[in-house]
N, C-alpha and C positions, 0 to 999 in steps of 0.2 A: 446331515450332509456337509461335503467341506464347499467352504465360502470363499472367496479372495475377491477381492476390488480395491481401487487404486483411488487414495484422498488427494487432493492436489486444492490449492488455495493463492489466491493471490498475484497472480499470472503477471498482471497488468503490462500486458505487451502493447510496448509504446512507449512505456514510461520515460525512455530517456529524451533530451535533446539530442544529444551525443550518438550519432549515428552508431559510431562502432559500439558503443554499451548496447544500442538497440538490438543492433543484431546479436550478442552476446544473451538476452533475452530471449530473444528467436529461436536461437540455437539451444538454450535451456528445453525452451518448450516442444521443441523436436526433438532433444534428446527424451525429453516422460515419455513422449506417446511414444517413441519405438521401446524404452523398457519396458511400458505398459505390456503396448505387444505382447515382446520375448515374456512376458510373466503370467502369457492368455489369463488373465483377471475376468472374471465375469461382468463389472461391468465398473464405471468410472464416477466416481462424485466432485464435482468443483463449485467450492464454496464460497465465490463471488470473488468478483475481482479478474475475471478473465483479461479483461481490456484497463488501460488506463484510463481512458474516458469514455461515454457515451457512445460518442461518435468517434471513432480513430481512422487513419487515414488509409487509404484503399490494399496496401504491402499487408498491414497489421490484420485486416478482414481477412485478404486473399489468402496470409500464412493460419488463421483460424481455421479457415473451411477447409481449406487441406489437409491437415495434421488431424481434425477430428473425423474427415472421411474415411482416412485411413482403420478407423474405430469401428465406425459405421458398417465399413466392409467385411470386416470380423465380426460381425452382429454383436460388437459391444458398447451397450448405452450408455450415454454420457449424460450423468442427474445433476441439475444443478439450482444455484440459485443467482441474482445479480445482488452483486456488489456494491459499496457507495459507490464506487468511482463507476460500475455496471450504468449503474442505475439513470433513469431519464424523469422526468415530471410528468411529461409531455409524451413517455410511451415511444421514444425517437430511439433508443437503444439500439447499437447493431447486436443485442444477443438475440431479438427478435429475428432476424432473418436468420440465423443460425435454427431458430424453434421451429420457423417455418418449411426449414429444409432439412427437417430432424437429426440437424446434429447432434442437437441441445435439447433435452426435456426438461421445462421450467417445474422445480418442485412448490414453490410458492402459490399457484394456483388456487383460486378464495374467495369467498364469497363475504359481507356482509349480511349479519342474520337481521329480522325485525327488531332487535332492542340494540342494533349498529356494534355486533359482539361481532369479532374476525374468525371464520368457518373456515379454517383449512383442507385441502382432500389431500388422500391417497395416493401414491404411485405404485402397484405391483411388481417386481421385478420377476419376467416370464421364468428365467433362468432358476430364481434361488427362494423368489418366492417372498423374498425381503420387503418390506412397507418403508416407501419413502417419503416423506416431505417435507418443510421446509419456511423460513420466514427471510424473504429477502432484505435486504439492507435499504437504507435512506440516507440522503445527504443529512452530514452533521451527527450521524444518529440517530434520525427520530423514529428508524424505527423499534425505539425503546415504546413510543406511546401505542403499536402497533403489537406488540406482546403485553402490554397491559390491560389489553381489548381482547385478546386471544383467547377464541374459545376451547376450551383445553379438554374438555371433558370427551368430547369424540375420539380424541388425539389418542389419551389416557388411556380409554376403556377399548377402542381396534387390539383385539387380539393379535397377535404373529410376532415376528422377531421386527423390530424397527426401529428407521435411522430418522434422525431429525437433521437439517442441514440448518446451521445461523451462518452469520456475518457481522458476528458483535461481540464485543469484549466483556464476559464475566466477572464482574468485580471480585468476588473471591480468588478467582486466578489471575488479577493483572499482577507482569510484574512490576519492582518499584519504579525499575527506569522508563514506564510508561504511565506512571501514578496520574499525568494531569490528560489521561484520554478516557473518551466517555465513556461509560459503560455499565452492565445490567444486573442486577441479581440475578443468582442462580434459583431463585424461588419462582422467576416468570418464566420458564422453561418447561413445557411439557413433561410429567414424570414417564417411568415406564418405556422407556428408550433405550437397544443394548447400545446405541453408538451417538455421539454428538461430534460430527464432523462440521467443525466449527473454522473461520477465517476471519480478516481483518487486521491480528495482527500477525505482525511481521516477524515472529519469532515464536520456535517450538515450544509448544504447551502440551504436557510437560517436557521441561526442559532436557530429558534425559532422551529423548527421543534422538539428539546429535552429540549424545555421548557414549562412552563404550562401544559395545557392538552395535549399535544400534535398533533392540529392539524391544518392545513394551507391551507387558500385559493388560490386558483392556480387563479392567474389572468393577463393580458398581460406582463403587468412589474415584475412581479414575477412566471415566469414558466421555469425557471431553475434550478433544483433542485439536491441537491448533498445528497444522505440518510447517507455517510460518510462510514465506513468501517462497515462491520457484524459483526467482534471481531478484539478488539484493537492486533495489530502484531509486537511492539513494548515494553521495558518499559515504556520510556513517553506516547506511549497512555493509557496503564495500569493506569497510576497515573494519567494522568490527567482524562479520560476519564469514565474508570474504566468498560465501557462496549459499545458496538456496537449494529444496529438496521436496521432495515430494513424501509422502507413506501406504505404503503397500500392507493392505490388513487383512489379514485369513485365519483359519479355522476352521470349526464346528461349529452346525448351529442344527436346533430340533426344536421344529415350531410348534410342535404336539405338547411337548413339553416345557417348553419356554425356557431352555437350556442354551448359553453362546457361550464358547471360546472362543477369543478373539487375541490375536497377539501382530502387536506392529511393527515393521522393520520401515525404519527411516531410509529413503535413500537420495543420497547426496547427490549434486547437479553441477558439474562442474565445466561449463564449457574453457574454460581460460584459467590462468594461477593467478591469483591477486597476490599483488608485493604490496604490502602494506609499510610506510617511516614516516616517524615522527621524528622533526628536527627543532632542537630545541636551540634556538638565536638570544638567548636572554643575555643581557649585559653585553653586548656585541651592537659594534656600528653597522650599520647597512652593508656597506664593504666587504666587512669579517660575516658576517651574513650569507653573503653570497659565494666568497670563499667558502664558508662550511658546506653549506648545500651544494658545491660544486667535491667538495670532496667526499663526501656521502656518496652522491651520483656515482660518481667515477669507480667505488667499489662494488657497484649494482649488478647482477644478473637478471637484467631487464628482458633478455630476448625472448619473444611472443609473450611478454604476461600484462596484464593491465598492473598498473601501477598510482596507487596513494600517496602521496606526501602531506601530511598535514604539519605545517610551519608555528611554530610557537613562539610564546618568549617579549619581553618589551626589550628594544631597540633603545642603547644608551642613546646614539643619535643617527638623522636619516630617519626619511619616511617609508612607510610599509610597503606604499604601493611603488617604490624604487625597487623591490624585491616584484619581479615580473614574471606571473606564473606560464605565462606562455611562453616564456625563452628556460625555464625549467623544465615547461612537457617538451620541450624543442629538442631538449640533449638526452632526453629519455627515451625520445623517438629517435634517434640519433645512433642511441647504445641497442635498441631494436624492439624497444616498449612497443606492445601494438596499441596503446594509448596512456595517456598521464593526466592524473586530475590532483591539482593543486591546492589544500585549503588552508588559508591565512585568519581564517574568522580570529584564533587566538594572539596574533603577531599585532604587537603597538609599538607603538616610541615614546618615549617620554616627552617629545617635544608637542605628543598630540594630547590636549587635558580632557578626556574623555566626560561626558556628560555623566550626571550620577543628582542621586534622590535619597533621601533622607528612607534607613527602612520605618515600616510600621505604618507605613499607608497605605490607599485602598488601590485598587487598579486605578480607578478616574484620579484620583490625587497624583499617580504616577505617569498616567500620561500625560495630565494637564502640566507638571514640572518638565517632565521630557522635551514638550512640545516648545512649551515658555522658553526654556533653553538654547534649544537649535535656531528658534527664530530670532534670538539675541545675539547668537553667533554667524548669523546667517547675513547676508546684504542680497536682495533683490531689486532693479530700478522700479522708481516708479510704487513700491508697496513699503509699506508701513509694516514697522516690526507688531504692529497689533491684528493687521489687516491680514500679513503672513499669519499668524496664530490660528485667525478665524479660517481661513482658508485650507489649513492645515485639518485643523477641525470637522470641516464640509466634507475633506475629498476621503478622511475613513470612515464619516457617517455612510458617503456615497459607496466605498467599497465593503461594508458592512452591510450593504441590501443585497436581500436572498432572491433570488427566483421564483416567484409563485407560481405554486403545482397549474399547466393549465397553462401558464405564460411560455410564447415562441421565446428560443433564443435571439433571434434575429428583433424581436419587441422588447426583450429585457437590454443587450447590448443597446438599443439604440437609444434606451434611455437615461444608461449609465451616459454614454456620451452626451446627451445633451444636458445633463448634471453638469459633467466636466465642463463643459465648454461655458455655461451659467458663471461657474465658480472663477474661469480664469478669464472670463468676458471678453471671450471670443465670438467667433462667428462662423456660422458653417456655409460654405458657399455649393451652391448647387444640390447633390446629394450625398455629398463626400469633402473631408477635409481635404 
């Protein structure tokens, strides 16, 4: 029989601060569901990451349950799993109301066996008859120790055609420019799967899927598929990316015979044109600086597109932050940018002697020099350049405590704070600073 359903990965609506990018999101995500639609797919997989955090604020909910009833109403189901960024400790997720008001069917569903091995179940899909399920993600990772528990063998041996859904990065397939993110052998993965509709990262796996024509044959050594993020949630994805997409998979499939054709068309998400420049200030006074980037500008056809600038280069003389990204997004908006974001991370002067470490040491040897450093260049009343160290020391031990499974937010927050306040010997008056 022929198949079609629609992968979608990495949503995280919300993500921006930046109002206008948010909506820009928004708008992404109302654009899938009405392709979805127009492409009647049988039914929809989203591989975590729907929301930016746990909990997101009431717009980010309301534009969820809207766009996926529209799905709903087409009697087409929407499989899925939660994300890190999904994901709750404490089971506070709003994917939850989403499951309760069947927008959402959770494919992670599972039990602990007697010897504490992780029992995954089944999803049917009425329509095509496909077997779904799924391992949702965890802060940091960990749901690495949660597939090395996985009871594989039910998974394995379920006759029919079947999708597995992750939310974790295969170390055989990362690629280099994400070499320091965590992730899994391809050996803890249930075998006997036509499809691994996989998310997390933020870029097409395989990468051909946003070249050419965009579209790919799904075949034993290649049915792991990452569609990448739906709107870049970043600068660097902006600039490098410049826009996000979803994939649309169809074919042939015969359960009888355990026969799939599967072939995928990538499709692009473009609500806005990203202008993406890079200006390069090297050997130039602050001045000449801003002369250049003002004549950069002035050749721009900015009108309704988002716009990038990433600023380079060390400053013979004048400081960096004399180059002011807000009076830059100001004449961009100006020329009729519907937004500008400015990044300086690479722009120095020479007048500023940047901090540095000897290579061939370990992390700790390099934070401990880092730290010794800045607290030498640093003057605070009242503290000691040793006392600054120590303090320094305290407040990332204290931002390095994780959340324990179980623990309210509102009990973890309140204990980070009274760390903080310990370390900088304060006082909390009342029940509130």
């Amino acid at each position: 029989m022929d198949v079609k359903f629609a992968h979608l990965s990495d949503c995280h609506l919300g993500a921006w601060r930046n109002e206008v990018l948010n909506q820009m999101g928004y708008e992404a995500f109302e654009q899938t569901i009405n392709t979805i639609l127009e492409e009647e797919v049988d039914f929809v997989v989203i591989s975590g990451d729907l929301f930016d955090i746990s909990n997101p604020k009431v717009d980010v909910i309301d534009l969820a349950v809207r766009e996926l009833k529209k799905l709903r109403d087409k009697n087409i189901p929407v499989y899925g799993i939660m994300g890190s960024h999904d994901f709750s400790p404490s089971d506070n997720s709003m994917i939850r109301p989403l499951i309760s008001a069947g927008l959402f069917i959770d494919l992670s569903k599972g039990e602990l066996t007697d010897n504490k091995q992780l029992k995954l179940h089944f999803f049917q899909d009425e329509k095509t008859g496909i077997k779904l399920t799924g391992l949702r993600a965890r802060k940091r990772s960990l749901e690495i120790e949660d597939y090395k528990r996985l009871l594989r063998e039910n998974l394995e041996d379920e006759t029919g055609i079947k999708i597995f859904v992750l939310h974790t990065m295969m170390s055989e397939l990362k690629p280099v420019e994400f070499k320091e993110m965590e992730s899994a052998p391809k050996s803890l993965l249930p075998q006997n799967f036509a499809y691994y509709a996989g998310g997390h990262l933020h870029k097409t796996v395989p990468e051909e899927l946003r070249e050419g024509d965009g579209t790919f044959v799904v075949d034993q050594k290649n049915n792991i598929i990452y569609p990448g993020s739906l709107y870049p949630t970043n600068f660097r994805e902006l600039e490098k990316y410049r826009y996000g997409g979803f994939c649309i998979v169809s074919g042939d499939i015969n359960a009888e015979s355990q026969s799939v054709k599967l072939t995928i068309k990538y499709i692009p998400i473009k609500p806005r044109e990203i202008l993406t420049l890079v200006i390069d200030c090297a050997n130039k006074t602050a001045i000449e600086a801003l002369d250049l980037i003002a004549q950069k500008i002035s050749g721009l056809d900015a009108e309704g597109k988002i716009v990038t600038i990433r600023i380079i280069g060390s400053l013979t003389s004048g400081r960096a932050y004399e180059i002011k990204s807000s009076e830059i997004a100001e004449q961009l908006k100006n020329k009729g940018a519907l937004d500008a974001l400015i990044n300086k991370n690479a722009l120095t002067s020479k007048e500023y002697a940047p901090v540095s470490v000897a290579v061939g040491k370990t992390n700790e040897e390099i934070e401990e020099a880092l730290i010794h450093e800045h607290a030498e260049k640093t003057t605070m009343k009242k503290t000691s350049k040793k006392d600054m160290e120590n303090k320094i020391h305290r407040i990332l031990g204290v931002l390095g405590t994780d959340r324990e499974e179980g623990t309210q937010v509102r009990e973890y927050n309140e204990e980070l704070l009274n760390q903080f306040l310990e370390i900088f010997d304060l006082t909390k008056k009342g029940k509130s600073l």
